[in-house]
C-alpha positions as a LaTeX table, in Angstrom:
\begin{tabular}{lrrr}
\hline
Residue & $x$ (\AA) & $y$ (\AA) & $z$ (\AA) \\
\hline
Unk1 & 7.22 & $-108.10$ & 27.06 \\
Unk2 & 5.61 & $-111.32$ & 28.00 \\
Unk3 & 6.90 & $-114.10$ & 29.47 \\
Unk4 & 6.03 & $-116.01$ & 26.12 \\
Unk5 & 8.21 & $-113.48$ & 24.05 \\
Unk6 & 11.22 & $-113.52$ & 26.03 \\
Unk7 & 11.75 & $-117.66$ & 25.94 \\
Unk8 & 11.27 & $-116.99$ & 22.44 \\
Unk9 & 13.74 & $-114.28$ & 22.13 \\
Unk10 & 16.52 & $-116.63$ & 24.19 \\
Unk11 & 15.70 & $-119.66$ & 21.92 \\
Unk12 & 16.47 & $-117.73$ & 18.99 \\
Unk13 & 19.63 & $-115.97$ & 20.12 \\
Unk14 & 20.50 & $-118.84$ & 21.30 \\
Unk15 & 20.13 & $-120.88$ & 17.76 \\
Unk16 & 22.04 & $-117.80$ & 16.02 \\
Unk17 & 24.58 & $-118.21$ & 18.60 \\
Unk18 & 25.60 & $-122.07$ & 17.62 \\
Unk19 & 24.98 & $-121.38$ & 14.34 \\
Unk20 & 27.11 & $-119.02$ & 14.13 \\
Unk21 & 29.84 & $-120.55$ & 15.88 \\
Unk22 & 29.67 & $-123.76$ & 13.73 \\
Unk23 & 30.05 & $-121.47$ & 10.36 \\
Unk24 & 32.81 & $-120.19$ & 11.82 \\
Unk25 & 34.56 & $-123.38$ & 13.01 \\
Unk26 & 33.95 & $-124.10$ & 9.39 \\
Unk27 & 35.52 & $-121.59$ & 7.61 \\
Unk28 & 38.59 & $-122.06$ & 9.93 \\
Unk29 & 39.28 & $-125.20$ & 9.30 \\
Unk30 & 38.56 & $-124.77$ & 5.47 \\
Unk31 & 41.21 & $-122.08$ & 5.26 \\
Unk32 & 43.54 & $-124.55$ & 7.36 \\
Unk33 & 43.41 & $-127.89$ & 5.49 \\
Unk34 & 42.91 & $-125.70$ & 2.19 \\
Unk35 & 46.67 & $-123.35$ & 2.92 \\
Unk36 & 48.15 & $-127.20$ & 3.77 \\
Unk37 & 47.22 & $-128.99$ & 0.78 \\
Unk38 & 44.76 & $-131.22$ & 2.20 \\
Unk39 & 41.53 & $-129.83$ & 1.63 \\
Unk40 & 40.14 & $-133.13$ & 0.30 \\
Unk41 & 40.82 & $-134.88$ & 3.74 \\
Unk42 & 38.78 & $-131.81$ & 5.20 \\
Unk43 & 36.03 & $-132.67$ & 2.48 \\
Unk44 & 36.06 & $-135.99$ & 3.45 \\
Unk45 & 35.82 & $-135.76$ & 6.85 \\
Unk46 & 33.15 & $-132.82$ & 6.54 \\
Unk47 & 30.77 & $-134.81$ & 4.78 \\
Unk48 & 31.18 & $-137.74$ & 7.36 \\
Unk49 & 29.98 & $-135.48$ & 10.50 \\
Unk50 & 27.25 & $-134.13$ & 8.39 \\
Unk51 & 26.35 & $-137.79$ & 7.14 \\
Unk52 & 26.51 & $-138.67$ & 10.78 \\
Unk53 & 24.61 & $-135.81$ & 12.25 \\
Unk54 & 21.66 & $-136.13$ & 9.78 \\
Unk55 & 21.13 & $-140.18$ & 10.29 \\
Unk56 & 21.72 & $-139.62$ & 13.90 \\
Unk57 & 19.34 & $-136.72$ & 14.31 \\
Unk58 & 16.72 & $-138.29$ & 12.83 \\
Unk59 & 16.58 & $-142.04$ & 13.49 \\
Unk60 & 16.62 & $-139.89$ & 17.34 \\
Unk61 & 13.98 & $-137.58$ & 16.63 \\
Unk62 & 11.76 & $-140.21$ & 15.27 \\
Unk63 & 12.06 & $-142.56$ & 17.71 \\
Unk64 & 11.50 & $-139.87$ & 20.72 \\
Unk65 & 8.55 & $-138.65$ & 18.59 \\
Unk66 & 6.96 & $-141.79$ & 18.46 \\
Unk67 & 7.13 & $-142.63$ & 21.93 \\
Unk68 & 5.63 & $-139.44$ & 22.68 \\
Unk69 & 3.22 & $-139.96$ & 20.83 \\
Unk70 & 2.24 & $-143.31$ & 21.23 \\
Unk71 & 2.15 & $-141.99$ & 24.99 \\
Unk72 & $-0.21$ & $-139.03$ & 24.48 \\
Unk73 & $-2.71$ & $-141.33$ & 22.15 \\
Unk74 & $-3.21$ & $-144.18$ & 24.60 \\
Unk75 & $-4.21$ & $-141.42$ & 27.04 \\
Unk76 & $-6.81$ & $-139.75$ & 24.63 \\
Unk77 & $-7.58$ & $-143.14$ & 23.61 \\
Unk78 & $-8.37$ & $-143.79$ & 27.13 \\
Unk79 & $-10.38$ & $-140.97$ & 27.80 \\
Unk80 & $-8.32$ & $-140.05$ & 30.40 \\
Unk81 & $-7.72$ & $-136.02$ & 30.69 \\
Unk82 & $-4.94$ & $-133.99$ & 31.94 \\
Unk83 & $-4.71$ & $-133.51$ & 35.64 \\
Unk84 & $-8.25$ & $-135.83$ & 35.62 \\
Unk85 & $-5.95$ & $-137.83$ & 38.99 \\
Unk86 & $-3.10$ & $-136.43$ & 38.69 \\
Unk87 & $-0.77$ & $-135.68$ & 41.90 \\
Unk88 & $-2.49$ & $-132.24$ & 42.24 \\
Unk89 & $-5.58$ & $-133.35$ & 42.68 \\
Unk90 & $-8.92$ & $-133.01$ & 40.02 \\
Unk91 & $-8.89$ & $-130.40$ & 37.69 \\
Unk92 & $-11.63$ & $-131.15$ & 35.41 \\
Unk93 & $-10.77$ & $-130.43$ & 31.60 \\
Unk94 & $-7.60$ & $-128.05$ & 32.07 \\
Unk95 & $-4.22$ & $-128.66$ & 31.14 \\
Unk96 & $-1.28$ & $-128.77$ & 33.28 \\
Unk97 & 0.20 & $-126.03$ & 30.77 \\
Unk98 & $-2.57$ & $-123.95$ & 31.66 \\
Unk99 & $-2.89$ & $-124.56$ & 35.36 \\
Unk100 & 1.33 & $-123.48$ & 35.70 \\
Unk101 & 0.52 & $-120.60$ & 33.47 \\
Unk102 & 3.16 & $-122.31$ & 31.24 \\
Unk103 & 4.39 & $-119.86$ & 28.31 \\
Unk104 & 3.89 & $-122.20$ & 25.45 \\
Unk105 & 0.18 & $-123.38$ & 27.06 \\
Unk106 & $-1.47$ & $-122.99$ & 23.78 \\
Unk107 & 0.89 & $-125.08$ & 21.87 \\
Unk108 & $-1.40$ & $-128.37$ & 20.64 \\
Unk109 & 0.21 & $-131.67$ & 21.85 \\
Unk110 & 1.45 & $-132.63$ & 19.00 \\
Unk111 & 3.59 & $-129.70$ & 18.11 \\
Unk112 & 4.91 & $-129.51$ & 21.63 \\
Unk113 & 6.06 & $-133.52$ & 21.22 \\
Unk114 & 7.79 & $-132.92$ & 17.93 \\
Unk115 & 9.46 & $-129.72$ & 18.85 \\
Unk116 & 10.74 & $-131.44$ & 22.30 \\
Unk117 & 11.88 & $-134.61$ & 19.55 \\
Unk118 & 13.95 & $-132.32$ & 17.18 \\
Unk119 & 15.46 & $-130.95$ & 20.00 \\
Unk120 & 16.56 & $-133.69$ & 21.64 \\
Unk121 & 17.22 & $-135.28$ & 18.73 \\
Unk122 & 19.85 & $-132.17$ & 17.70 \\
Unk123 & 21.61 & $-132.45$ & 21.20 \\
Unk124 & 22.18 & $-136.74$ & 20.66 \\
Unk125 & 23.49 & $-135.93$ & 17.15 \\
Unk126 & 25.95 & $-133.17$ & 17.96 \\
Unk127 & 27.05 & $-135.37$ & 21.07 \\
Unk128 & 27.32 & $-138.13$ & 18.12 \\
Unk129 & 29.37 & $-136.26$ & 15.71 \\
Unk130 & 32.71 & $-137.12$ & 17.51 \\
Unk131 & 32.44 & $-140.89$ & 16.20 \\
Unk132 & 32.86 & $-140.19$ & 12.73 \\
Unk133 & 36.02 & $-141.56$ & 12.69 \\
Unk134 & 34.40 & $-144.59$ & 13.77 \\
Unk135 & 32.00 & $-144.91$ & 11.22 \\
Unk136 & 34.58 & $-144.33$ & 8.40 \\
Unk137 & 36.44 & $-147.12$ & 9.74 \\
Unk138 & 33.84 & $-149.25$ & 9.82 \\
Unk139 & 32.76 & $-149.07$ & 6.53 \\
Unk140 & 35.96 & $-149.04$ & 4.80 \\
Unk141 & 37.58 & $-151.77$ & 7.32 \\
Unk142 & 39.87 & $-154.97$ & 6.22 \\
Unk143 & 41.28 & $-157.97$ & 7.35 \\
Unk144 & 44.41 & $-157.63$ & 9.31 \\
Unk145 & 45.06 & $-160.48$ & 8.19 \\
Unk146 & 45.76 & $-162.51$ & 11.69 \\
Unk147 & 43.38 & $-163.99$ & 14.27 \\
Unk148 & 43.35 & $-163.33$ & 17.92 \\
Unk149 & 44.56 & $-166.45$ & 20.23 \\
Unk150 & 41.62 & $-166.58$ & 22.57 \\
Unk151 & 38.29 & $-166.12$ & 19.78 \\
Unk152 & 40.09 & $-166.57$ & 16.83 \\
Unk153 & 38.70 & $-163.58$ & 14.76 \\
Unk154 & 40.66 & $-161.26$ & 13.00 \\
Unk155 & 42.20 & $-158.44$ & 14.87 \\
Unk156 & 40.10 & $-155.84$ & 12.05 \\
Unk157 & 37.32 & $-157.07$ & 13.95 \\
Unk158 & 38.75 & $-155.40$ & 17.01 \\
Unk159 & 40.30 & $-152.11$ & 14.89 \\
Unk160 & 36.85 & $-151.68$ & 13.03 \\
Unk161 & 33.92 & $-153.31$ & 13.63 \\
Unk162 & 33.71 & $-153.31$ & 18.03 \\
Unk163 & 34.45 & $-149.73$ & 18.28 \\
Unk164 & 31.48 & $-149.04$ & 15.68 \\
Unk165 & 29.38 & $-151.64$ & 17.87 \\
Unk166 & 30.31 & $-150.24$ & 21.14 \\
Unk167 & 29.05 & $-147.03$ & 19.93 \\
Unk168 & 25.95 & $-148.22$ & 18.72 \\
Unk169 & 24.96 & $-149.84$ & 21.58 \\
Unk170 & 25.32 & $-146.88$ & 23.62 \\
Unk171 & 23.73 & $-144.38$ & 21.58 \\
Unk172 & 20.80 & $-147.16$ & 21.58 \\
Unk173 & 20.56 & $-147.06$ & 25.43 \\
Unk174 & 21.13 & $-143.49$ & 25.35 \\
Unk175 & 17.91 & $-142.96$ & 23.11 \\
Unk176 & 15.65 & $-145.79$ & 25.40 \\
Unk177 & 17.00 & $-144.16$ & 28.33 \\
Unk178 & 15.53 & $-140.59$ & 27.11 \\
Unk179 & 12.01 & $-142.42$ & 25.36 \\
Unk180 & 11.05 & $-143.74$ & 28.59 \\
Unk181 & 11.58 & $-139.94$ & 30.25 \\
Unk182 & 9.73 & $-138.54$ & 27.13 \\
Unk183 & 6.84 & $-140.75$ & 28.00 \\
Unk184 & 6.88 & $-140.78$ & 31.23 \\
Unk185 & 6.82 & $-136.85$ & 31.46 \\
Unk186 & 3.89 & $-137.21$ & 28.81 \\
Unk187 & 2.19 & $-139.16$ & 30.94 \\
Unk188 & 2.81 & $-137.50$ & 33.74 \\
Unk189 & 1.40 & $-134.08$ & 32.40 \\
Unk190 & $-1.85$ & $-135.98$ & 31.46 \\
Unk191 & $-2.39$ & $-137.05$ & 34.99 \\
Unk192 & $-1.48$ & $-140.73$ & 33.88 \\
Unk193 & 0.83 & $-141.21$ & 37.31 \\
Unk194 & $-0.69$ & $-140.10$ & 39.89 \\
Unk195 & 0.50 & $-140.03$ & 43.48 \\
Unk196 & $-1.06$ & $-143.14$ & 45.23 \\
Unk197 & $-3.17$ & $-144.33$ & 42.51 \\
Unk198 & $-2.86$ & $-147.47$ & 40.49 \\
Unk199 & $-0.70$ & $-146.91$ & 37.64 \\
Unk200 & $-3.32$ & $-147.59$ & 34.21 \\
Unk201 & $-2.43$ & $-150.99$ & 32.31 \\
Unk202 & $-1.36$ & $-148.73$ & 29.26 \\
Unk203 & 1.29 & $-147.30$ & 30.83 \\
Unk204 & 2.83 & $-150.44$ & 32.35 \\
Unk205 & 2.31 & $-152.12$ & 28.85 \\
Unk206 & 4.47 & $-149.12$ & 26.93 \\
Unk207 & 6.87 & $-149.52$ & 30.07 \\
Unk208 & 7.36 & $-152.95$ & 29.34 \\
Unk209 & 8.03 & $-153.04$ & 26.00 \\
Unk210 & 10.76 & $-150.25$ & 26.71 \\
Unk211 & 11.82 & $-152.43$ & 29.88 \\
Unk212 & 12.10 & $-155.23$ & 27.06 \\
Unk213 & 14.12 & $-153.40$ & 24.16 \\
Unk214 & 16.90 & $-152.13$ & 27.66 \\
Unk215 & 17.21 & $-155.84$ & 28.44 \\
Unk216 & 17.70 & $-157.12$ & 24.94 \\
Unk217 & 20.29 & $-154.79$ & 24.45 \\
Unk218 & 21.82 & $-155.50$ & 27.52 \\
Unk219 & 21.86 & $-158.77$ & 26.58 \\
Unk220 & 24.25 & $-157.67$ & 23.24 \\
Unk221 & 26.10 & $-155.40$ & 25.36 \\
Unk222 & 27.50 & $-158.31$ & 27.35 \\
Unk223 & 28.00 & $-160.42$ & 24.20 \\
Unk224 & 30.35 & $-157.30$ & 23.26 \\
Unk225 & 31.94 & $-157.38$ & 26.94 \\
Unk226 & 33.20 & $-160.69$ & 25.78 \\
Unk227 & 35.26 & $-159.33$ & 23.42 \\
Unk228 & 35.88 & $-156.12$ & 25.18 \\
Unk229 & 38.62 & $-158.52$ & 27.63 \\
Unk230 & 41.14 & $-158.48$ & 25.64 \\
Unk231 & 41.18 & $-154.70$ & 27.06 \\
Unk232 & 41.30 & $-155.40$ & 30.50 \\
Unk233 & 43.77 & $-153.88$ & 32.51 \\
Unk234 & 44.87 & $-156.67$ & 34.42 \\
Unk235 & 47.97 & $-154.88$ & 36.53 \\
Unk236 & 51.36 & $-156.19$ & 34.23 \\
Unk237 & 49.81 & $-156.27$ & 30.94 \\
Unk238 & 46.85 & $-155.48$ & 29.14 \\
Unk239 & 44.41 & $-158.06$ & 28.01 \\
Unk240 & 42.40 & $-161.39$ & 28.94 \\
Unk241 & 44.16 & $-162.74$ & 32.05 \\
Unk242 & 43.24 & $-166.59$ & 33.64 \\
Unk243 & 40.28 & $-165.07$ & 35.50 \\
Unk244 & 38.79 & $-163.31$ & 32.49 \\
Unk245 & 38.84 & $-166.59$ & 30.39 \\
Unk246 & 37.92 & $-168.95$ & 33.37 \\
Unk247 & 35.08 & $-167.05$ & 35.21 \\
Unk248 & 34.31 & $-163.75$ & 33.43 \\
Unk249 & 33.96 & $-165.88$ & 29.99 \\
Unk250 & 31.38 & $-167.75$ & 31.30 \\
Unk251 & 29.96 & $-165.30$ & 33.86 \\
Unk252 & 29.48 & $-163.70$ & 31.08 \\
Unk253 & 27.81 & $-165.82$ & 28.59 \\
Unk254 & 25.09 & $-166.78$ & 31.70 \\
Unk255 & 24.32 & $-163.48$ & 31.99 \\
Unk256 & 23.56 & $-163.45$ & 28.32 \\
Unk257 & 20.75 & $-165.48$ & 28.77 \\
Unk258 & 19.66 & $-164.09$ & 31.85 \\
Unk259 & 19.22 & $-160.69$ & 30.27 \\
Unk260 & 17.35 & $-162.23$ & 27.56 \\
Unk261 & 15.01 & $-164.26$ & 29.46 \\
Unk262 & 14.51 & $-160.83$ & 31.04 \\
Unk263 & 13.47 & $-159.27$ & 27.50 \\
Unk264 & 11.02 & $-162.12$ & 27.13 \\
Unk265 & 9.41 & $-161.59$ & 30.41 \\
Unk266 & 9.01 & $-157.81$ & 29.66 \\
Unk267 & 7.33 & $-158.22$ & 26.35 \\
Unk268 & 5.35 & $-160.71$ & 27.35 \\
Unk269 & 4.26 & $-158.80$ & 30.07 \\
Unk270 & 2.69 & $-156.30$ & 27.61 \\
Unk271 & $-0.39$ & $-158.19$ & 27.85 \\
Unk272 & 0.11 & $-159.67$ & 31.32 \\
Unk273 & 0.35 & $-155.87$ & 32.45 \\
Unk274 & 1.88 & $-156.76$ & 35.80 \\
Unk275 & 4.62 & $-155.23$ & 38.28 \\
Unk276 & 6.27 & $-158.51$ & 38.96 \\
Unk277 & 7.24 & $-159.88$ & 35.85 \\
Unk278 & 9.38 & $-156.47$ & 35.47 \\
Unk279 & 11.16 & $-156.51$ & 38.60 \\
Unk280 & 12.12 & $-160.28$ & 38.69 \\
Unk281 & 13.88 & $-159.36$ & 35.70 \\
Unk282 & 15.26 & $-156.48$ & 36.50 \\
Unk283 & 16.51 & $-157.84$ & 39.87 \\
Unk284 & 18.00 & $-161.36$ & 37.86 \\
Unk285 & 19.51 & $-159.07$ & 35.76 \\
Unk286 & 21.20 & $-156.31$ & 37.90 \\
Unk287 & 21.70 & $-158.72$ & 40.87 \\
Unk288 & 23.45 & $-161.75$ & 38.67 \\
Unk289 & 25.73 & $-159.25$ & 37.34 \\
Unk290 & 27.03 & $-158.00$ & 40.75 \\
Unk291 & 27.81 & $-161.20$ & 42.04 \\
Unk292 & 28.69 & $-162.98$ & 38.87 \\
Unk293 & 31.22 & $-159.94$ & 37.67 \\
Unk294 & 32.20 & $-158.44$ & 40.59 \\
Unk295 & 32.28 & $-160.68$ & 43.48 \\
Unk296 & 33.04 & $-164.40$ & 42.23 \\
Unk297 & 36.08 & $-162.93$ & 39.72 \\
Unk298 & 37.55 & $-160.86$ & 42.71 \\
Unk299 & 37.20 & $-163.88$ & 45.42 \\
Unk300 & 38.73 & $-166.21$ & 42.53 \\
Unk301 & 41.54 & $-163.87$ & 41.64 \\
Unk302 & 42.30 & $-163.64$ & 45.35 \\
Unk303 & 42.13 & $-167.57$ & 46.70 \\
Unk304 & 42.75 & $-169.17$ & 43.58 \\
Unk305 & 45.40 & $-167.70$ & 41.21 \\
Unk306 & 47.22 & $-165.02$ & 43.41 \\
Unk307 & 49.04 & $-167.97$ & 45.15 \\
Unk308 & 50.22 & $-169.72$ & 42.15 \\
Unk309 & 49.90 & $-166.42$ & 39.78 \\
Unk310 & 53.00 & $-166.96$ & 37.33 \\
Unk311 & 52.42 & $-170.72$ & 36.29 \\
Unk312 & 48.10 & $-169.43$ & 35.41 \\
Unk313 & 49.44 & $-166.70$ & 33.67 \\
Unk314 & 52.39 & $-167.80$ & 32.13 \\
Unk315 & 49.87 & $-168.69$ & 28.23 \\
Unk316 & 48.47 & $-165.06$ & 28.79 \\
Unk317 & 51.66 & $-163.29$ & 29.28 \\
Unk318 & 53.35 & $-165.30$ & 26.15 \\
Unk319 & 50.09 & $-164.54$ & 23.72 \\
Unk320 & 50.54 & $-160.16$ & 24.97 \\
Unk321 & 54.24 & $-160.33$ & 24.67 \\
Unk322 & 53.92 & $-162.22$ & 21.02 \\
Unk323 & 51.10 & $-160.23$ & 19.98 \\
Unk324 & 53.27 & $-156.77$ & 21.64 \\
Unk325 & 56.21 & $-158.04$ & 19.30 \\
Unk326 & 53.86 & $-158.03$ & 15.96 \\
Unk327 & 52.03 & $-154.32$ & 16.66 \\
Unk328 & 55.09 & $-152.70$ & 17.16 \\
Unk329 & 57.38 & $-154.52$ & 14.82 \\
Unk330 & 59.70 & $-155.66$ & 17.28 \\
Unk331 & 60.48 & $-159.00$ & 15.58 \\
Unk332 & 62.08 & $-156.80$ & 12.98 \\
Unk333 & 65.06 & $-155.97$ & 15.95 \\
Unk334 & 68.28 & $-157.69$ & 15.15 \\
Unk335 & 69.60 & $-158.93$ & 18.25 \\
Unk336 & 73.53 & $-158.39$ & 18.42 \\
Unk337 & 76.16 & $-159.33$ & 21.11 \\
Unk338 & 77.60 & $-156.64$ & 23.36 \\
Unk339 & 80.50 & $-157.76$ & 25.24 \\
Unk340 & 81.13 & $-156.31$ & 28.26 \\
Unk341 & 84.75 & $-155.19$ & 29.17 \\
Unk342 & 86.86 & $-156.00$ & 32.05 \\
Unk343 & 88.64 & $-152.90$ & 32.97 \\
Unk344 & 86.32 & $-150.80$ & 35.12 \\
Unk345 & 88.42 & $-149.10$ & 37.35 \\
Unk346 & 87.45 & $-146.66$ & 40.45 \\
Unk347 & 88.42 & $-143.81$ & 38.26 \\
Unk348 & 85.90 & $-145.07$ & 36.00 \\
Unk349 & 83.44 & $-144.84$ & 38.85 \\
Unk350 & 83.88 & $-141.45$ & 40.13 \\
Unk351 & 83.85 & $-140.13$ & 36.87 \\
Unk352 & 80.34 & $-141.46$ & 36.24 \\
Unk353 & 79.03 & $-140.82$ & 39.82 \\
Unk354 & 75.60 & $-140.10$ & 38.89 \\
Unk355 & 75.21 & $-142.40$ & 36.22 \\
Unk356 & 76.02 & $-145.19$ & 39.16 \\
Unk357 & 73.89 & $-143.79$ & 41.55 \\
Unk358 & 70.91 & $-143.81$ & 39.19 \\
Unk359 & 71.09 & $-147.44$ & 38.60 \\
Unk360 & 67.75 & $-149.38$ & 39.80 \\
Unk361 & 68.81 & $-153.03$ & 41.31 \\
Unk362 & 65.20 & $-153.75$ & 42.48 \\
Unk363 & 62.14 & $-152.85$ & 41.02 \\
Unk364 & 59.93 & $-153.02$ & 43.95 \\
Unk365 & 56.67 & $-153.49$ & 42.52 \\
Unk366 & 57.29 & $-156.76$ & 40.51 \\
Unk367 & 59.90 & $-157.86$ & 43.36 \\
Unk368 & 57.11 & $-157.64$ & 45.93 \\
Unk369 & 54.91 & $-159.75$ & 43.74 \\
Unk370 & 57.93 & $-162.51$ & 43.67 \\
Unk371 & 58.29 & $-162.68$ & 47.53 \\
Unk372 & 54.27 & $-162.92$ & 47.72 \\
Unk373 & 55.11 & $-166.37$ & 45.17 \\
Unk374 & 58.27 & $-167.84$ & 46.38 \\
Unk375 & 58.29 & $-166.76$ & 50.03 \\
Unk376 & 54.50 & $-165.52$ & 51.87 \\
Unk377 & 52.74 & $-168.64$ & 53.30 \\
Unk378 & 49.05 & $-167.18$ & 52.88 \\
Unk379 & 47.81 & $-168.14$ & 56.15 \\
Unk380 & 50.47 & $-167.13$ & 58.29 \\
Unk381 & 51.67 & $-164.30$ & 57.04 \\
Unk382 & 51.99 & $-161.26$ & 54.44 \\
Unk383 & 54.11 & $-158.53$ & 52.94 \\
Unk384 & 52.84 & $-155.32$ & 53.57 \\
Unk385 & 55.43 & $-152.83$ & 52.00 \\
Unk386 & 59.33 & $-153.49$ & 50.26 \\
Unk387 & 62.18 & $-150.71$ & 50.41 \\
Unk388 & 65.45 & $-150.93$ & 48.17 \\
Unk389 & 69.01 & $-150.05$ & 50.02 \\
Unk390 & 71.65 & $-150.42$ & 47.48 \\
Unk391 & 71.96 & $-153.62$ & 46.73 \\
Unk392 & 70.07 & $-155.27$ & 49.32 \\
Unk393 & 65.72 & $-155.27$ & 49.08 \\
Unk394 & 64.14 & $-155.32$ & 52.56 \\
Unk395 & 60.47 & $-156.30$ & 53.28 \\
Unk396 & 58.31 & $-155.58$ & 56.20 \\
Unk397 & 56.18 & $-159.16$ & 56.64 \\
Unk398 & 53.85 & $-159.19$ & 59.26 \\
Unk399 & 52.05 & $-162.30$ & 60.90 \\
Unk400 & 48.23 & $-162.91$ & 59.85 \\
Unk401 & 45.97 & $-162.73$ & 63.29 \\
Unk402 & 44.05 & $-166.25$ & 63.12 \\
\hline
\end{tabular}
């Protein structure tokens, strides 16, 4: 049996193989929802993956295919051959398929591209299929009815329509992130890349306009990042803190139009056809965003509002405990008295010995926090660690080395 037969004979035990476990997944779930009375939720939720894995798979597909394409076109166009420079040296008219002794050498081009599309194209769309909860959401989202305190949109936005954009956006890098592999390998078989020879303008033109489309969606990813603080897990509480809407707001709005003065440069350097205008970006982009999300919110959480951390935060903690109080119906609690009797007696005590001993006077993660506020003078000296005896919290402060 030839090599040739036996990938072919894997490939298609391989397809039965997943088809055959997705029938069955099918069927098992039918019989499930359909012996608890809610086959029509199965239905419904059926039709969405399917929905999903069909738009998915092809928008995918077509956009690798085209890429691959475009990539193998400009080379013919060029009358460049395969292997004519390529990092193995001259090999006149031959293909690189040929010259491996590849099995599927005598596939034409075009075949090979589309079959390598579908495929990939299959895997995205099965790795997509999970987010069909998403999309249902999405599309049959409605107001909440209340705005948020720090945008003021409607908290449906943030139930419906971010999770659906969130997604988007990375399947979108996901697929420019694969197009520029696809075309780079396509190149890369034609001898289009070889090893210490200038890179042909074609190939730095289709580069930038990919380079352009990664930057202009970077550039929406951080206008989602905006939103995506009210998720922050900020120690206490979740949600924006004083450094997310003082620094990180902004931070991130700069980088905004950073990322899409970066597009701009890429596109336009479609006809420029240059290295430079490329990196610049890329370096503006990647380097602003280390020191303008990383660095300047740490050093500002650090000198600025640690020392005076419960005054900033006070309007933050307020707006999470309100906002806690609506999600979870808590304003619905009716408050009543308790009064506490008088006649605990050491009987009383002994009789509830573990009960007593269980009781927590000190929490020693928020206490440590207090002592940092009321009692650590930042240049002189910190607390390191805090231990609880009974009734009495100890701390180990050290003095700060000038």
């Amino acid at each position: 049996m030839t090599l040739r037969r036996i990938a072919l004979t894997m490939i298609v035990v391989a397809a039965f193989f997943i088809a055959l476990g997705i029938v069955l997944d099918f069927l098992v779930d039918w019989l499930w929802f359909s012996t608890l009375g809610y086959l029509s939720v199965f239905l419904i939720s059926f039709v969405a993956k399917a929905s999903l894995f069909l738009v998915v798979f092809a928008t995918s597909a077509l956009i690798l295919w085209l890429n691959g394409t475009l990539a193998h076109r400009l080379v013919k166009r060029s009358g460049t051959f395969p292997l004519a420079f390529g990092p193995w040296g001259s090999a006149g008219h031959q293909s690189l398929a040929v010259l491996l002794k590849h099995p599927f050498s005598q596939i034409p081009w075009r075949f090979l591209i589309a079959g390598i599309s579908l495929i990939l194209g299959a895997l995205i769309a099965l790795g997509e299929i999970g987010s069909w909860d998403t999309v249902l959401r999405f599309l049959w989202q409605a107001p909440y009815g209340q705005a948020d305190p720090l945008y003021g949109k409607d908290i449906g936005f943030y139930l419906f329509s971010l999770p659906a954009y969130v997604a988007i956006k990375n399947w979108m890098l996901l697929i420019l992130v694969l197009s520029a592999l696809f075309a780079g390998g396509v190149y890369f078989a034609h001898g289009s890349a070889g090893a210490g020879l200038p890179t042909p303008s074609w190939v730095i033109a289709h580069g930038s306009a990919l380079l352009g489309l990664f930057f202009a969606i970077k550039a929406w990813s951080y206008w989602l990042d905006r939103y995506l603080l009210l998720y922050h897990d900020n120690g206490g509480v979740l949600g924006a803190a004083y450094t997310d809407v003082h620094v990180e707001l902004p931070m991130l709005s700069v980088l905004i139009v950073l990322a899409s003065a970066a597009a701009a440069a890429s596109w336009a350097n479609i006809w420029v056809r240059s290295y430079k205008l490329p990196a610049l970006g890329a370096a503006l982009v990647f380097g602003s965003s280390f020191l303008l999300l990383l660095i300047v919110p740490g050093l500002f959480q650090r000198l600025y509002v640690k020392p005076n951390e419960l005054q900033l935060e006070t309007p933050y903690l307020q707006s999470n405990i309100s906002l806690t109080q609506e999600a979870y119906a808590l304003r619905k609690i009716t408050a009543k008295p308790f009064p506490a009797e008088q006649g605990l007696t050491l009987k009383s005590l002994e009789e509830n010995r573990a009960t007593i001993d269980n009781i927590r006077l000190w929490d020693w993660k928020p206490l440590i926090d207090t002592y940092a506020q009321l009692q650590e003078i930042r240049t002189y000296y910190s607390f390191l660690d805090l231990d609880v005896v009974t009734s009495i919290a100890t701390s180990l402060a050290v003095p700060i080395s000038r």
